[in-house]
C-alpha positions as CSV (number, residue, x, y, z in Angstrom):
1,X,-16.0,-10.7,-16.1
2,X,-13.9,-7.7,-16.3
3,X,-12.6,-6.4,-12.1
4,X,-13.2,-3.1,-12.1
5,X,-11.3,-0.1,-9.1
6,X,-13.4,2.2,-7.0
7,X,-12.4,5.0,-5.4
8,X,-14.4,7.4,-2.6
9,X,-13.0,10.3,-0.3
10,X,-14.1,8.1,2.8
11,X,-12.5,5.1,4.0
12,X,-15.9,3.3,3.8
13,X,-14.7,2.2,0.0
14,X,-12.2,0.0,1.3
15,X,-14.9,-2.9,2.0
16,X,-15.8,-2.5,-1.6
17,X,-12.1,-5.3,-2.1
18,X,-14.7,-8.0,-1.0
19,X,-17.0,-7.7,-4.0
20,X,-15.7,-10.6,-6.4
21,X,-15.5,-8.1,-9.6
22,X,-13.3,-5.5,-7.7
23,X,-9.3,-5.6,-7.3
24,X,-8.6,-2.3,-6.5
25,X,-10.1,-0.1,-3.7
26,X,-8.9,3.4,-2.6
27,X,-9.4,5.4,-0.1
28,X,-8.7,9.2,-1.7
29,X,-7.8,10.4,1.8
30,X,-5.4,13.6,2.5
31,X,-2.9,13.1,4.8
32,X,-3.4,14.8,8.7
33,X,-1.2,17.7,8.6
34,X,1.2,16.4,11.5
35,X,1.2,13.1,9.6
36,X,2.3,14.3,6.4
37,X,4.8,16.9,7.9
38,X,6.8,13.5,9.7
39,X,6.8,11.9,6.5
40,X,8.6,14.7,4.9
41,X,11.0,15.3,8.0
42,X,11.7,11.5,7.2
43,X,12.7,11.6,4.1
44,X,14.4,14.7,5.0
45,X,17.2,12.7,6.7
46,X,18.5,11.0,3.9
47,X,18.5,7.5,6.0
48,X,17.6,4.2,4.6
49,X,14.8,3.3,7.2
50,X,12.9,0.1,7.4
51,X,10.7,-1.5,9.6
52,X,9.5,-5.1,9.1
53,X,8.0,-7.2,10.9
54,X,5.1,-9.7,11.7
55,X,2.5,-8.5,13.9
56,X,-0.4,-10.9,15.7
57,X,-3.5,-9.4,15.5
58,X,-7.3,-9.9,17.0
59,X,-10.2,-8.0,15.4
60,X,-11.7,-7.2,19.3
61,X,-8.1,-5.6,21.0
62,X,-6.7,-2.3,19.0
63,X,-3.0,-3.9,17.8
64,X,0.4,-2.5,19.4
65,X,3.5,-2.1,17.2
66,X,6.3,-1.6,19.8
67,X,9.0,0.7,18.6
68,X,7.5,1.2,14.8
69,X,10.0,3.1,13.3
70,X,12.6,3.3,16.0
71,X,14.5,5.4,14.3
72,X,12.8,8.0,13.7
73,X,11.3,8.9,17.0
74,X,12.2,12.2,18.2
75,X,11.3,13.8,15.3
76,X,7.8,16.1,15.7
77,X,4.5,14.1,14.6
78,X,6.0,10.4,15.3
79,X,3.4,9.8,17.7
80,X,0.3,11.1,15.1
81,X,2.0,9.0,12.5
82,X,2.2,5.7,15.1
83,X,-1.7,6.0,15.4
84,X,-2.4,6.5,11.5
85,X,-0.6,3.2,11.2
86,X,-2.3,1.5,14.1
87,X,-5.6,2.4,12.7
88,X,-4.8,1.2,9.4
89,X,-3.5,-1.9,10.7
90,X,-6.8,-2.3,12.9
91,X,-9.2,-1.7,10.0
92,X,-7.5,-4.1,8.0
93,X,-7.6,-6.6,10.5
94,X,-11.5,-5.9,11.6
95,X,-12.1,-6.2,7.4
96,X,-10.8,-9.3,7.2
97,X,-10.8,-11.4,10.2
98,X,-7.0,-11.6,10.0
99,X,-5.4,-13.1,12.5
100,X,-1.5,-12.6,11.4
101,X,-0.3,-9.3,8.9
102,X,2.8,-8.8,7.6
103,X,3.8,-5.4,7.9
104,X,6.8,-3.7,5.9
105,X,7.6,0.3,6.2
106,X,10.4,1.5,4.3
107,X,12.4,4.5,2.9
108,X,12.8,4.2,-0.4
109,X,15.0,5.1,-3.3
110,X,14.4,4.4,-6.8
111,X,11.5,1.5,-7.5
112,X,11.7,-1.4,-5.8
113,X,9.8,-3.5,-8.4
114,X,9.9,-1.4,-11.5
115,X,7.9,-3.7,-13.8
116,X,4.6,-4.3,-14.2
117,X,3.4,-7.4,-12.3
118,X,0.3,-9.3,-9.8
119,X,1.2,-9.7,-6.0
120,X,1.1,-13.9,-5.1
121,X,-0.7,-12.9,-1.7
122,X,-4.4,-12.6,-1.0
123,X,-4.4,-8.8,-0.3
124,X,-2.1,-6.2,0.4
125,X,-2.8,-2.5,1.6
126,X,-0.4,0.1,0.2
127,X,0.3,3.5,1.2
128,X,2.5,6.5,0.3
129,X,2.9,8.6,3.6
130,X,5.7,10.7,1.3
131,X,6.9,10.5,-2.3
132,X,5.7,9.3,-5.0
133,X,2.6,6.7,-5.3
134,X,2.1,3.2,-6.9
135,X,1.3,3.1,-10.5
136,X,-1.1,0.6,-11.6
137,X,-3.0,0.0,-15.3
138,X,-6.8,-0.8,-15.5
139,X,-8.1,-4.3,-17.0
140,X,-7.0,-5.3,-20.8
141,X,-4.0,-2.3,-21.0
142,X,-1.7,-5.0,-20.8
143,X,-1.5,-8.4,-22.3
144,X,-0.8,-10.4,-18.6
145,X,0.2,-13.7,-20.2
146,X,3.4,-11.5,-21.2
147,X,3.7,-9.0,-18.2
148,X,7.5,-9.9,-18.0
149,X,8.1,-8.8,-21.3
150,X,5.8,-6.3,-23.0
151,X,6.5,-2.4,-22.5
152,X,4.3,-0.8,-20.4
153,X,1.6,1.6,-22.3
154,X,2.6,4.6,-21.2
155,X,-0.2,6.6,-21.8
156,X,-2.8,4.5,-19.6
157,X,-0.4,4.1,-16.7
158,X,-2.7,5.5,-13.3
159,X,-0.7,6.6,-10.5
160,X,-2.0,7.0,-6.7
161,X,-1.2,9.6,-5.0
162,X,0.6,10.1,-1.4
163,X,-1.5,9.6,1.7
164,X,-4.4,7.5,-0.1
165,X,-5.0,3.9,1.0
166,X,-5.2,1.3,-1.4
167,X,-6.4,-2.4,-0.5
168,X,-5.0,-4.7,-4.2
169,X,-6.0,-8.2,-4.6
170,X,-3.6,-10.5,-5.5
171,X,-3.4,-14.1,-7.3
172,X,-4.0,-16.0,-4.2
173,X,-7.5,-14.4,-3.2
174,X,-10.3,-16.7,-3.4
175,X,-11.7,-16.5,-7.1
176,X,-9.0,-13.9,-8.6
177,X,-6.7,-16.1,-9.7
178,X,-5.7,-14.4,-13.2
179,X,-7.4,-11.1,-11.5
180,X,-4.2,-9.5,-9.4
181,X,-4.2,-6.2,-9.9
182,X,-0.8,-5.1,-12.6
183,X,1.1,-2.6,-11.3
184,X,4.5,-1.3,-9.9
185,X,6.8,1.0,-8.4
186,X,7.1,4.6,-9.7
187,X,9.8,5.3,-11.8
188,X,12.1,7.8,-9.4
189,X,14.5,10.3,-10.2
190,X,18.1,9.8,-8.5
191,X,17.9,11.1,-5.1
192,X,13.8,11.0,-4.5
193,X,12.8,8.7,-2.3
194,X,9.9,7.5,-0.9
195,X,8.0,6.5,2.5
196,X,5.5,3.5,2.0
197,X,3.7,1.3,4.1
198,X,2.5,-2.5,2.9
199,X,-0.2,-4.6,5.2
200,X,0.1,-8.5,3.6
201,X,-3.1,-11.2,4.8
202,X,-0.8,-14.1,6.2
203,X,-3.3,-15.4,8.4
């Protein structure tokens, strides 16, 4: 059996990750205006930020992440970009029953894993807020015994884009072992950088 990707402008799509043949679901969202403005006034600064941190969740009480981005604070649409991420954190929790995510947000510059490769988690949510998006290749582009050492076909490489939501099954999910999504970090030029949000399943 072959997993297949879906993709739908609302974020209903996202529970499509539980159907055993799917490894990729995105949400084709566009970014809030406010949202995607502080996401450009952050990368604007030309700081290395990052945010990591465990968070304890329950699907019945909306989640709190004290001081997200500390950082970056006073700068105009923090507090519309604090709820985006609390709502994606509470949707991921309600779709899964989690009880513990792992949560990373991070400026980046230049990929942080430039090859091709499957995630060793159960599930991860990615998102883009600013910069260039996640590149990923659809079933049978690349040989996955050999992921470490076969060039990547560059003319099947898809590529989200900034502000959509993407839920990737890894090797550890239930029944996907051998089914983790392949993909990477875009390729950036010197000086771009990006803003991206990761959601693991610990728990």
């Amino acid at each position: 059996m072959l997993n297949r990707q879906v993709f739908a402008d609302s974020p209903r799509v996202l529970t499509e990750i539980l159907a055993d043949d799917v490894n990729l679901a995105t949400w084709q969202r566009r970014l809030p205006a406010q949202v995607e403005d502080f996401a450009g006034l952050v990368l604007s600064q030309g700081q290395m930020l990052a945010d990591e941190r465990v968070v304890e969740v329950d699907e019945h009480q909306v989640p709190v992440l004290p001081g997200l981005l500390r950082e970056a604070s006073d700068l105009h649409g923090y507090a519309g970009f604090v709820a985006d991420v609390v709502w994606l954190v509470e949707a991921f929790t309600c779709l899964l029953g989690a009880r513990r995510i792992g949560l990373r947000l991070r400026v980046l510059e230049g990929a942080m894993c430039p090859r091709f490769h499957v995630d060793h988690v159960p599930l991860r949510l990615l998102s883009t807020y600013a910069g260039a998006g996640s590149e990923w290749l659809e079933e049978g582009r690349l040989d996955r015994s050999r992921l470490q050492f076969e060039p990547p076909p560059v003319d099947n490489i898809q590529r989200l884009a900034a502000g959509e939501v993407a839920l990737l099954k890894g090797e550890r999910w239930l029944g996907n072992e051998g089914g983790g999504l392949i993909h990477r970090s875009p390729p950036t030029p010197a000086g771009e950088r990006r803003l991206l949000l990761s959601l693991d399943w610990l728990a």
